[in-house]
Backbone as a chain_set.jsonl record, in Angstrom:
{"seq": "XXXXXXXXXXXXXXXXXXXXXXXXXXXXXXXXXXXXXXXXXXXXXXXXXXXXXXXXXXXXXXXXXXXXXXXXXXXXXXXXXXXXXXXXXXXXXXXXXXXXXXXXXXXXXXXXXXXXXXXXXXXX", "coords": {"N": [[118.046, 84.93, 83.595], [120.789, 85.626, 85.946], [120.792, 84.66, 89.487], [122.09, 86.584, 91.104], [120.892, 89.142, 89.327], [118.339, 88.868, 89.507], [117.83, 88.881, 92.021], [117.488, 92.072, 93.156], [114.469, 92.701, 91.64], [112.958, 90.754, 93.239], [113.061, 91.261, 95.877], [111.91, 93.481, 95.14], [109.534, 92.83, 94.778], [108.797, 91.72, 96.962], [108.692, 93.403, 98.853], [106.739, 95.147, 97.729], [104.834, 93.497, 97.947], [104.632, 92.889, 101.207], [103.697, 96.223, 101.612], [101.215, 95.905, 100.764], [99.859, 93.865, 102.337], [99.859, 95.124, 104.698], [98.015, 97.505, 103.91], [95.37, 95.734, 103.737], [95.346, 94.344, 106.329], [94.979, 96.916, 107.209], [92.169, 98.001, 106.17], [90.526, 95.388, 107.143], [90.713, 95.696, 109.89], [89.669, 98.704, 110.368], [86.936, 97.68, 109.475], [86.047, 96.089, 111.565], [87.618, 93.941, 111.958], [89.543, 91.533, 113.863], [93.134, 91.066, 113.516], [94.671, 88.061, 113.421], [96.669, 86.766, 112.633], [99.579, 87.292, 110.73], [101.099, 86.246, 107.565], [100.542, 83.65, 107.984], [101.795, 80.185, 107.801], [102.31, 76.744, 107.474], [103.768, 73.759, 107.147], [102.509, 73.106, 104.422], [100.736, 74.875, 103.705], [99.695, 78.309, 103.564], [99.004, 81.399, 104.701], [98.614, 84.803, 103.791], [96.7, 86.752, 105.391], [94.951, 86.133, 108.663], [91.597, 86.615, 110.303], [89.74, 87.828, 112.632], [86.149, 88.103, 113.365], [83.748, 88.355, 115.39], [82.035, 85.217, 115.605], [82.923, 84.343, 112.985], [85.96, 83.754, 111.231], [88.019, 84.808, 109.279], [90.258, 83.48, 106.777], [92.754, 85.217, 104.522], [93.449, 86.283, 101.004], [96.007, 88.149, 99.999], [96.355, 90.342, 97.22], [98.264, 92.318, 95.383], [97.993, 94.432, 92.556], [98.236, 95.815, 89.283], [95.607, 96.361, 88.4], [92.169, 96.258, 89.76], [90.746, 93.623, 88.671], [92.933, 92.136, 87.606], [93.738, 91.542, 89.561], [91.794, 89.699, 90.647], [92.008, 87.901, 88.962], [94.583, 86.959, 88.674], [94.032, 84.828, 91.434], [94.409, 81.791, 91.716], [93.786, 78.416, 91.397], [95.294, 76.481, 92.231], [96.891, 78.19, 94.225], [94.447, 78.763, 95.933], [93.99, 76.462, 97.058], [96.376, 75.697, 98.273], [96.017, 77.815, 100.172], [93.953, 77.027, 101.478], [94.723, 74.43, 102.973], [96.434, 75.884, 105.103], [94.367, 76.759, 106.29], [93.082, 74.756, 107.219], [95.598, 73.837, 108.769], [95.61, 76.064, 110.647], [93.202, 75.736, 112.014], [92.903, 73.248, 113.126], [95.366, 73.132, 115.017], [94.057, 74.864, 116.98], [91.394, 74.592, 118.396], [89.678, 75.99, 119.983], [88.636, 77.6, 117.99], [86.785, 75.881, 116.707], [83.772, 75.254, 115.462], [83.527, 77.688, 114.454], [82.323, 80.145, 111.979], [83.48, 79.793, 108.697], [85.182, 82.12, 106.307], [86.358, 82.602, 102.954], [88.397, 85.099, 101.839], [88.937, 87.365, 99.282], [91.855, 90.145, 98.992], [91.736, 92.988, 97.494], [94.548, 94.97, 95.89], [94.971, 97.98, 94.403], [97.058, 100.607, 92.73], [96.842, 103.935, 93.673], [93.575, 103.704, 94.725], [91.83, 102.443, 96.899], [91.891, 99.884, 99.166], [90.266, 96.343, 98.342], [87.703, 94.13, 99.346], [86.847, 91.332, 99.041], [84.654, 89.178, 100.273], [84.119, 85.892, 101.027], [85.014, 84.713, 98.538], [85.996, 82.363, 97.485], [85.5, 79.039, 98.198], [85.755, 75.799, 100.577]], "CA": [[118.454, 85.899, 84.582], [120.996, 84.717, 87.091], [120.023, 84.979, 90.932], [121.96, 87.598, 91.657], [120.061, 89.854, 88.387], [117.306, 88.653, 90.029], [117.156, 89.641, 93.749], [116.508, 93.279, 93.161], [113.369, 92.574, 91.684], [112.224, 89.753, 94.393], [112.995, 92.085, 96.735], [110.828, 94.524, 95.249], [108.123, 92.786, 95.099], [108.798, 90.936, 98.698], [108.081, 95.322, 99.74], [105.305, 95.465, 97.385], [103.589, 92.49, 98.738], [104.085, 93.782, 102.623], [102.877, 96.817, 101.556], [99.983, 95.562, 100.234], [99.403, 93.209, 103.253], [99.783, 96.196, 105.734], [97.031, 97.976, 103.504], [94.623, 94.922, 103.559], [95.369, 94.641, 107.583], [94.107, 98.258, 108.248], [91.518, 97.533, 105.785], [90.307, 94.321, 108.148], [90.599, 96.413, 110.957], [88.531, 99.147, 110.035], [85.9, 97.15, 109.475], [85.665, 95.636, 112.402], [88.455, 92.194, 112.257], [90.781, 91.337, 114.422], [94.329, 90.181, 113.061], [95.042, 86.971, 114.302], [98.19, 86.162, 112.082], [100.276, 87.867, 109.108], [101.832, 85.514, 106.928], [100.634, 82.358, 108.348], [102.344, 79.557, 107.224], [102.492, 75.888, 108.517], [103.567, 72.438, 106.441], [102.283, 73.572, 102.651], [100.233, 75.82, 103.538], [99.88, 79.687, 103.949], [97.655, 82.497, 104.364], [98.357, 85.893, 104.022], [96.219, 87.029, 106.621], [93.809, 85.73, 109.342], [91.565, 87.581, 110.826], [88.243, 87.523, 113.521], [85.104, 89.264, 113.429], [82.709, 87.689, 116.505], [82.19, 84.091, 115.452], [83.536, 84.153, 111.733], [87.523, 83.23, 110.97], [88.468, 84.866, 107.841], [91.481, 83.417, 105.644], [92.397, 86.191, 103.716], [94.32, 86.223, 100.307], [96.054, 89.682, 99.381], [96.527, 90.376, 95.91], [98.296, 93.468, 94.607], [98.184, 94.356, 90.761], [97.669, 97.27, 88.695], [93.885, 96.972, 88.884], [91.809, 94.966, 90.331], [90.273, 92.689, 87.541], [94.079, 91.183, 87.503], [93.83, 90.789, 91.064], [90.924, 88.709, 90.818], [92.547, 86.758, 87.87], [95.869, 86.106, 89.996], [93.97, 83.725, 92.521], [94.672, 80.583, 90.856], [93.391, 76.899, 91.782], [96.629, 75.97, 93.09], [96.47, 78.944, 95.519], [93.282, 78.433, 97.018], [94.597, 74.666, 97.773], [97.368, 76.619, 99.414], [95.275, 78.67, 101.455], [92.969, 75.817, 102.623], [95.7, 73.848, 103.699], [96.937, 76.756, 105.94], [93.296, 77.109, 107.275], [93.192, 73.306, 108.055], [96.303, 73.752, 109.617], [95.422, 76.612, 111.497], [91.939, 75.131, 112.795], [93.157, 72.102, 113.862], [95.856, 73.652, 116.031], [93.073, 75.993, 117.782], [90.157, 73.674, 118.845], [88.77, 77.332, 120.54], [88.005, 78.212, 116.74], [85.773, 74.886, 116.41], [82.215, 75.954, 115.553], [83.398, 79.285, 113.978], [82.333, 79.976, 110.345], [84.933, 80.341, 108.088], [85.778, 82.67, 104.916], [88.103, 82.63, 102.398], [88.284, 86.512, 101.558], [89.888, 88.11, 98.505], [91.537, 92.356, 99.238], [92.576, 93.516, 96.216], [95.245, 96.357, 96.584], [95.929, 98.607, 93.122], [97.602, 101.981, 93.004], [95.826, 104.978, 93.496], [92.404, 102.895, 94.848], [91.336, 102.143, 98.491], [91.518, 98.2, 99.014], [89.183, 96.142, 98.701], [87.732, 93.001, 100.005], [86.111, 90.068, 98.301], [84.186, 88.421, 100.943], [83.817, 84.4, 100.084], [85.846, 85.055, 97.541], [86.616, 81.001, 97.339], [85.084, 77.738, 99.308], [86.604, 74.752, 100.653]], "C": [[119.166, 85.16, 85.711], [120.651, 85.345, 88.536], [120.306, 86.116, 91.317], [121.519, 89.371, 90.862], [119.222, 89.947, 89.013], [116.53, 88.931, 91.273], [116.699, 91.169, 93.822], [115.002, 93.326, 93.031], [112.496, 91.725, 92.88], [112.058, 90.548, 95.115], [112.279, 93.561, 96.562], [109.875, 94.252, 95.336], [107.658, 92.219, 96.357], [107.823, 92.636, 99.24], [106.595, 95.05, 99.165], [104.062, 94.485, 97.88], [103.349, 92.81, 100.581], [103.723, 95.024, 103.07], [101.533, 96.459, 101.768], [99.135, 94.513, 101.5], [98.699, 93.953, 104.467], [98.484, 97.162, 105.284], [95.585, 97.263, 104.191], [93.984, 95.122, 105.002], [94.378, 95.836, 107.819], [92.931, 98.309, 107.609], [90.593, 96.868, 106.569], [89.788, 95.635, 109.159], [89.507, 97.084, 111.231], [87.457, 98.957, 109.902], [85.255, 95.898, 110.612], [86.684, 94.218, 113.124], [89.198, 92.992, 113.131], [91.767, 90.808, 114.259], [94.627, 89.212, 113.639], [96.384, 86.485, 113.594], [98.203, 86.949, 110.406], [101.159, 87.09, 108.482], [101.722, 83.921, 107.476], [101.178, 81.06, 107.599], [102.652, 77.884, 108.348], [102.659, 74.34, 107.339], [103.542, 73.224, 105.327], [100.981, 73.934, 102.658], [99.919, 76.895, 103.842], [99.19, 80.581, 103.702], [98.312, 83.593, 104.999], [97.693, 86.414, 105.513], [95.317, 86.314, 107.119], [93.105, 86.152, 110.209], [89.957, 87.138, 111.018], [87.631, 88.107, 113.421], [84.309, 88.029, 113.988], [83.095, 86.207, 116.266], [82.719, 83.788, 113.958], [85.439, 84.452, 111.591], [87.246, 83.859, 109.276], [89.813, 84.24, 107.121], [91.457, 84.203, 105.22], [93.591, 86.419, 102.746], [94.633, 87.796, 99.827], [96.699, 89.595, 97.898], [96.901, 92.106, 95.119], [98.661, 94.062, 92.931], [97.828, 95.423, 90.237], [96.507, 97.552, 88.62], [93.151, 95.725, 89.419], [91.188, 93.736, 89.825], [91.867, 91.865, 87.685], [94.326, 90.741, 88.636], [93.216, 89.965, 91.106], [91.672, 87.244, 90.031], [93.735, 85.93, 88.349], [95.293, 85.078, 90.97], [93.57, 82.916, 91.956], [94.092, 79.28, 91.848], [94.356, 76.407, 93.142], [96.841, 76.618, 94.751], [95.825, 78.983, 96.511], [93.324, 77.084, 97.573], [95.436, 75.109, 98.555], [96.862, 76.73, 100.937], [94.326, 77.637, 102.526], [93.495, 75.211, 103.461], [96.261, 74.798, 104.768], [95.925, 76.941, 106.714], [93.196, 76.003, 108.136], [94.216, 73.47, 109.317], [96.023, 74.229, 111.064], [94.049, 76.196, 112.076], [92.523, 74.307, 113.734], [94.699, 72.029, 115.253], [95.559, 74.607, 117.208], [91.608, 75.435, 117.982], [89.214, 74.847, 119.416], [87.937, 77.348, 118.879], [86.939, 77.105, 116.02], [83.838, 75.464, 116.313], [82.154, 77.188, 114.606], [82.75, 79.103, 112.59], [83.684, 80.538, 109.744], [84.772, 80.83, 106.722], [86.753, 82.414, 104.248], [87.656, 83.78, 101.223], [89.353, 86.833, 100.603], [89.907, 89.743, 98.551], [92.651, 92.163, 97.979], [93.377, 95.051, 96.355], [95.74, 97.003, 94.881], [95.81, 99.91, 94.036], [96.644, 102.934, 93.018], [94.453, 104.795, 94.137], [93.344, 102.598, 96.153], [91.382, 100.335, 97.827], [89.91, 97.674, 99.398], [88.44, 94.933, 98.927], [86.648, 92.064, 99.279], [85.438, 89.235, 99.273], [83.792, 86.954, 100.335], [84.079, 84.523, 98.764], [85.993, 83.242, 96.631], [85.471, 80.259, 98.591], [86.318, 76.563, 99.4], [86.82, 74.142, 99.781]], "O": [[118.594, 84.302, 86.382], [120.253, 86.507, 88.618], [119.455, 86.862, 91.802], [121.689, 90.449, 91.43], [118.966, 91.1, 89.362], [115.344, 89.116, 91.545], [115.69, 91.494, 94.447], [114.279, 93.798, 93.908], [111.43, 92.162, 93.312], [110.879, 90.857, 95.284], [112.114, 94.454, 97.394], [109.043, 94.999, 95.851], [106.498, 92.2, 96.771], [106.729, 92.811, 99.776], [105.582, 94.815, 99.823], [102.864, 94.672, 98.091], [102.255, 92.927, 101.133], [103.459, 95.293, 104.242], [100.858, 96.681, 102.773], [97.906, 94.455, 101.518], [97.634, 93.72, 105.039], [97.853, 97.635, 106.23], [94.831, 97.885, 104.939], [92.895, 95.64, 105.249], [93.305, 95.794, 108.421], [92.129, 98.763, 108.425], [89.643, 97.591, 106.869], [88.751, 96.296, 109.109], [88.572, 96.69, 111.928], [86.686, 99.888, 110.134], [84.321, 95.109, 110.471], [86.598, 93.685, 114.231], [89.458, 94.187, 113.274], [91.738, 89.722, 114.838], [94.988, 89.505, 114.779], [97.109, 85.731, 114.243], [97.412, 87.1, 109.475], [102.291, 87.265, 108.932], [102.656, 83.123, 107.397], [100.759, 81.078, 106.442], [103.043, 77.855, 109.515], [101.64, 73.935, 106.779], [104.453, 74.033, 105.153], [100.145, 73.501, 101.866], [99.626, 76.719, 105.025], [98.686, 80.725, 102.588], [98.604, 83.648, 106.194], [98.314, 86.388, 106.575], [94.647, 85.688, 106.297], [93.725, 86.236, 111.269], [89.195, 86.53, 110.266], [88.128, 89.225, 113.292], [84.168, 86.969, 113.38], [84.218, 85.822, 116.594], [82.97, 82.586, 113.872], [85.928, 85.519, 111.963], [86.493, 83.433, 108.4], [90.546, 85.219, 106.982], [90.313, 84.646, 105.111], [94.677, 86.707, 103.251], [93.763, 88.542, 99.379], [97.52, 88.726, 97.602], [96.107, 92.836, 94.525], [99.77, 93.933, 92.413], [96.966, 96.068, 90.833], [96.109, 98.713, 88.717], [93.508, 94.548, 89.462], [91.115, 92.785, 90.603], [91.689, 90.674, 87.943], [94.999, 89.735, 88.86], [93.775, 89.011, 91.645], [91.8, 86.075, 90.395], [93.87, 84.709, 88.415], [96.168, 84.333, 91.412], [92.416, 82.976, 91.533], [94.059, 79.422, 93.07], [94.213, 76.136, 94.334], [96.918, 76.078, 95.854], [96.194, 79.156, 97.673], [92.643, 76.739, 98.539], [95.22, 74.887, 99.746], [97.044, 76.238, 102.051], [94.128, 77.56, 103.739], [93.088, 75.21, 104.623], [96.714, 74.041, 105.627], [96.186, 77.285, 107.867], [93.2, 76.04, 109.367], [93.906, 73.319, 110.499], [96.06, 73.613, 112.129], [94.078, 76.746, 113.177], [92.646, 74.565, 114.931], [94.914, 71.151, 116.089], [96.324, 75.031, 118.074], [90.693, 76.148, 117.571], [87.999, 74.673, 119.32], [86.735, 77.108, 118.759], [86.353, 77.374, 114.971], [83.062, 75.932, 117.145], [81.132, 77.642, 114.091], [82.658, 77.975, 112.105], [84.542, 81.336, 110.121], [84.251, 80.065, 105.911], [87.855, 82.06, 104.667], [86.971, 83.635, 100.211], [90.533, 86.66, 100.909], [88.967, 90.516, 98.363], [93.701, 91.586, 97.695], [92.859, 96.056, 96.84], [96.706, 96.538, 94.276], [95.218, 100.27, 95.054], [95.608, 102.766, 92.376], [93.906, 105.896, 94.179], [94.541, 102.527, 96.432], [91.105, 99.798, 96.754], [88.975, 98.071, 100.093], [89.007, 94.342, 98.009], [85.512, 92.505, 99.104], [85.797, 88.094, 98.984], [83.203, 86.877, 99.257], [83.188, 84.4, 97.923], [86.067, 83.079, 95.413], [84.869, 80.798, 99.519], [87.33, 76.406, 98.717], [87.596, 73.191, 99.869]]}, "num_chains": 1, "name": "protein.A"}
């Protein structure tokens, strides 16, 4: 497929993934977080969302797929090395967040279905 075959689709799923982020978000919310960053990203590594509740820091990986069993199956090794690296990052640029506990939360977003959140989904 050459690139420009190819950008329609990217660009659909670029939507379908900030859908699915914006879901997750009000998700969070609802339950009490506070967004602290959408799309964090720093060096080689990146997190979806990050988000406060009292003394706990969530990382939070969004995952949208036709159900949620393939959501789970999508968060790969590689990924969660990702995501850590983006938490590192983000710690160690916020010395306030020293002490906090930290998550690393999987929201699964399919069609039709409320999202839904994987608490400790992953460890360091």
């Amino acid at each position: 497929m050459t690139g420009l075959a190819a950008a329609p689709k990217r660009l659909a799923a670029f939507r379908r993934g900030l859908s699915a982020e914006t879901k997750a978000a009000w998700l969070l919310r609802l339950q009490g977080w506070r967004i602290l960053a959408h799309r964090y990203a720093e060096g080689p590594g990146e997190v979806d969302l990050i988000a406060r509740r009292g003394r706990t820091i969530a990382f939070v990986e969004v995952k949208a797929r036709g159900d949620f069993d393939r959501g789970v199956e999508a968060l790969t090794p590689r990924q969660q090395a990702r995501i850590r690296r983006g938490a590192e990052a983000f710690l160690a640029r916020r010395p306030a967040y020293a002490g906090y506990v930290v998550t690393f939360d999987l929201v699964l977003v399919a069609p039709g279905r409320l999202p839904r959140r994987l608490p400790n989904a992953f460890g360091w």
